[in-house]
C-alpha positions as CSV (number, residue, x, y, z in Angstrom):
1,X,25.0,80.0,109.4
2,X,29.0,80.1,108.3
3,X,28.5,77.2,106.7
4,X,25.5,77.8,105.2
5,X,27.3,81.0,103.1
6,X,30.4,78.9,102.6
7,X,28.5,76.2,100.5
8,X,26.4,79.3,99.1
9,X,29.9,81.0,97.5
10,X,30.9,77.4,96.5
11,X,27.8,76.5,94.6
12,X,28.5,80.2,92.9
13,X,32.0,79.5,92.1
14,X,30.8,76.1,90.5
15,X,28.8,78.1,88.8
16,X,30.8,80.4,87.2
17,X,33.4,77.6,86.7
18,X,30.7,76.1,84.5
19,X,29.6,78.9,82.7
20,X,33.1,79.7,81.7
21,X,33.9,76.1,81.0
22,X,30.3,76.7,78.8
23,X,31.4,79.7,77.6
24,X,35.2,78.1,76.3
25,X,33.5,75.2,74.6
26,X,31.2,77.1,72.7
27,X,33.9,79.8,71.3
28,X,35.9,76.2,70.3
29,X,32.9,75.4,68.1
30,X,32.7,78.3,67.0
31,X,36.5,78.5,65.4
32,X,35.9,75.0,64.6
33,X,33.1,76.3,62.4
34,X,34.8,78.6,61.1
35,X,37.7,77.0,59.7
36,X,35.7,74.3,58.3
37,X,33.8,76.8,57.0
38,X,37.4,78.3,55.2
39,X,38.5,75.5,54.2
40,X,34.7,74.4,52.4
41,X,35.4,77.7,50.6
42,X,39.0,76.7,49.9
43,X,37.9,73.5,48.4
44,X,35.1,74.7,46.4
45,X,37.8,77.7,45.3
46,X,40.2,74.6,44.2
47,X,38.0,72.3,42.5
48,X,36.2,75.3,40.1
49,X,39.9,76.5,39.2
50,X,40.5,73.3,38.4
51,X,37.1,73.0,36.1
52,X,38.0,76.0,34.5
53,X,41.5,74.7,33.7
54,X,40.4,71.2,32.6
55,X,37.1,72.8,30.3
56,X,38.7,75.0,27.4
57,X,37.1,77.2,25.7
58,X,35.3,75.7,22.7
59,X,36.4,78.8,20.2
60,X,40.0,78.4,21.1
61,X,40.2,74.7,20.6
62,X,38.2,75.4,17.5
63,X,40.8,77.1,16.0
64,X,43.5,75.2,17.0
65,X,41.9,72.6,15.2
66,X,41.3,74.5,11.7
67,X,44.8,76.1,12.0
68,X,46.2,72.4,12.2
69,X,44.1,71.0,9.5
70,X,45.5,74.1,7.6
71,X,49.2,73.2,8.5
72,X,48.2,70.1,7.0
73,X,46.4,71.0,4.0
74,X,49.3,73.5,2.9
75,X,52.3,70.3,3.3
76,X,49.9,68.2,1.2
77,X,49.2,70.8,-1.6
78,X,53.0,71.6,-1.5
79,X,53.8,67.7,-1.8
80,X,51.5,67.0,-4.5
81,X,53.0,70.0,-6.5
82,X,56.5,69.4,-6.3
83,X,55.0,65.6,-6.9
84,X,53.7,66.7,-10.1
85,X,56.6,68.6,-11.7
86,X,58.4,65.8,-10.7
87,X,56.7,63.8,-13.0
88,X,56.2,66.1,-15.5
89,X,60.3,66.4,-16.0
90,X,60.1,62.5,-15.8
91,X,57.8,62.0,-18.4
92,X,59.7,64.6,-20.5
93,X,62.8,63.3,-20.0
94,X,61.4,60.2,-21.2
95,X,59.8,61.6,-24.7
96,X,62.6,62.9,-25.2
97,X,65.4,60.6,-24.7
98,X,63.1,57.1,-24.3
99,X,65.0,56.0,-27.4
100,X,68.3,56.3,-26.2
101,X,68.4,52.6,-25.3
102,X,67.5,51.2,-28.8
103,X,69.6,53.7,-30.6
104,X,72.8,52.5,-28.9
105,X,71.9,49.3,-29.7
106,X,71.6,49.4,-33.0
107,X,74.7,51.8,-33.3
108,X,76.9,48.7,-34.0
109,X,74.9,47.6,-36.8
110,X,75.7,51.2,-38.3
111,X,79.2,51.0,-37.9
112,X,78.9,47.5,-39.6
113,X,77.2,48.7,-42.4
114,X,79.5,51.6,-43.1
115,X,82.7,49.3,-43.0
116,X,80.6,47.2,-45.7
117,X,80.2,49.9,-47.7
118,X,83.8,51.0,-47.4
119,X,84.7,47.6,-48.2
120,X,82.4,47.0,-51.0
121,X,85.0,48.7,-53.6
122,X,87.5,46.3,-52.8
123,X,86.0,42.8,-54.0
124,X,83.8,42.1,-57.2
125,X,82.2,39.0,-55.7
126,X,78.7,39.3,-54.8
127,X,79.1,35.9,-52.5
128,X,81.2,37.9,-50.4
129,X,79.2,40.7,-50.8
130,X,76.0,38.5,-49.7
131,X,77.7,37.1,-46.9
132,X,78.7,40.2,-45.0
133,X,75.0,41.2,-45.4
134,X,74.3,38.1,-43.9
135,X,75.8,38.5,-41.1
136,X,75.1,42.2,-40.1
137,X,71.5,40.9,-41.1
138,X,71.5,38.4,-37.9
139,X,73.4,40.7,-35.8
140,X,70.5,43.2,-36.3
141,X,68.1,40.5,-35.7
142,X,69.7,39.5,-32.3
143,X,69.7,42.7,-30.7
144,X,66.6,43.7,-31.9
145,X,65.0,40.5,-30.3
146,X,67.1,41.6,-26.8
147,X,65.0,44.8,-27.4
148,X,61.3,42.7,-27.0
149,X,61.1,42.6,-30.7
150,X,59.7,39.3,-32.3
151,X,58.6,37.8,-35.7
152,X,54.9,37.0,-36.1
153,X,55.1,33.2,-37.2
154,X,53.0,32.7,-40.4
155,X,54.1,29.2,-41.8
156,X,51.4,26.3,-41.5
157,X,49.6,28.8,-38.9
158,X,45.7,29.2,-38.5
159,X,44.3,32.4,-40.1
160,X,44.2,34.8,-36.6
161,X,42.6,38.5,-36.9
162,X,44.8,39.2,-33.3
163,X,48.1,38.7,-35.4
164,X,47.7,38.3,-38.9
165,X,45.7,40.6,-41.6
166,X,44.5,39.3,-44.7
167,X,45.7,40.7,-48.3
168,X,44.1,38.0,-50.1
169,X,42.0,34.9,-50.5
170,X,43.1,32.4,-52.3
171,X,40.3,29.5,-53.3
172,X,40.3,26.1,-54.7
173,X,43.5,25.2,-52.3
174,X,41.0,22.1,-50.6
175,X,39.6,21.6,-47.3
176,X,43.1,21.2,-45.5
177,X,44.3,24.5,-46.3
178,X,41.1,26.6,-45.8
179,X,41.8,29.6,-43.5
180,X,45.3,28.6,-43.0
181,X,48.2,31.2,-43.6
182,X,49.1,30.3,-47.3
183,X,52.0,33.1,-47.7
184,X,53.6,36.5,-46.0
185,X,53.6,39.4,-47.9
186,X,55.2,41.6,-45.0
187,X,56.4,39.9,-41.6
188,X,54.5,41.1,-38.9
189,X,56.0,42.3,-35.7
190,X,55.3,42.0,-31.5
191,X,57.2,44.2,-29.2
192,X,57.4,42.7,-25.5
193,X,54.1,40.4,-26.3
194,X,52.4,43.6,-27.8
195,X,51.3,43.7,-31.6
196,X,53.1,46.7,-33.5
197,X,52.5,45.5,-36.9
198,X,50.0,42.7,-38.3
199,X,51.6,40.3,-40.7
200,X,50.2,40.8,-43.8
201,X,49.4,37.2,-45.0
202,X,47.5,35.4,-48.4
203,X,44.7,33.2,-46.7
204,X,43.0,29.9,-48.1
205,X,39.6,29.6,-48.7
């Protein structure tokens, strides 16, 4: 009968052991649970921050944009300005003073002529006389060539409206001279390849 109670208050023991070994595990899950619980919130928490930081707002980056392509809009309306008056003083500059290079040029040839003229006085021989004209003559010539200028050629040269203009027709002059350049009235003149003046020419026909 001892016995009996002893394995009776064992079996109870076992029991309760059990229980509270039920009753441990359970309260384990239950944290467990719980914290995964926490951190799922933590995470979800986390990752919509971080949405909200990586999505902007469409109005602010809106306006960054048009206050960018405004920054830019101003430079290039300020550069195109200060563009234009630059050119402006450029193109006065040369209307006003593009003739400065040919005017010292020929500024020799006016210091030649003067010293003719002072020298005139002093000789009565027109061969001299003639001979200084000469020369201030080719001088002219030569730097007026270094400035683009050229003669129009008109001797033995086919009748052409592009260079030549014709004064007057002259018939009866036979087959070989008909619409050839027969005589220049006034030499024509081409500045760097460009017609200034036509040469004014008598024409066979």
């Amino acid at each position: 009968m001892a016995m009996d109670n002893k394995e009776e208050i064992n079996d109870m023991e076992n029991v309760k052991e059990d229980e509270k070994l039920n009753s441990e595990d359970v309260e384990c899950n239950e944290k467990d649970k719980e914290e995964n619980v926490d951190e799922a919130e933590e995470t979800d928490a986390e990752s919509t921050e971080t949405k909200k930081e990586d999505t902007k707002d469409p109005l602010e980056e809106a306006n960054s944009q048009i206050e960018e392509l405004k920054d830019k809009y101003l430079r290039s309306v300020a550069e195109f300005d200060n563009y234009r008056k630059r050119t402006l003083k450029e193109k006065t500059e040369l209307i006003l003073n593009g003739s400065e290079k040919t005017i010292s040029a020929v500024l020799p040839i006016l210091d030649d002529m003067e010293r003719a003229l002072a020298n005139a006085d002093k000789t009565d021989d027109p061969k001299v006389l003639k001979e200084g004209m000469d020369l201030i003559y080719q001088k002219f010539g030569k730097i007026l060539e270094g400035l683009g200028l050229k003669k129009i050629e008109t001797e033995d040269k086919d009748f052409n409206t592009d260079y030549h203009e014709a004064i007057a027709m002259v018939p009866g002059m036979g087959d070989e001279k008909k619409g050839k350049v027969l005589d220049c009235v006034q030499t024509g003149y081409t500045l760097n390849d460009k017609v200034i003046r036509h040469a004014k020419v008598a024409v066979g026909q």
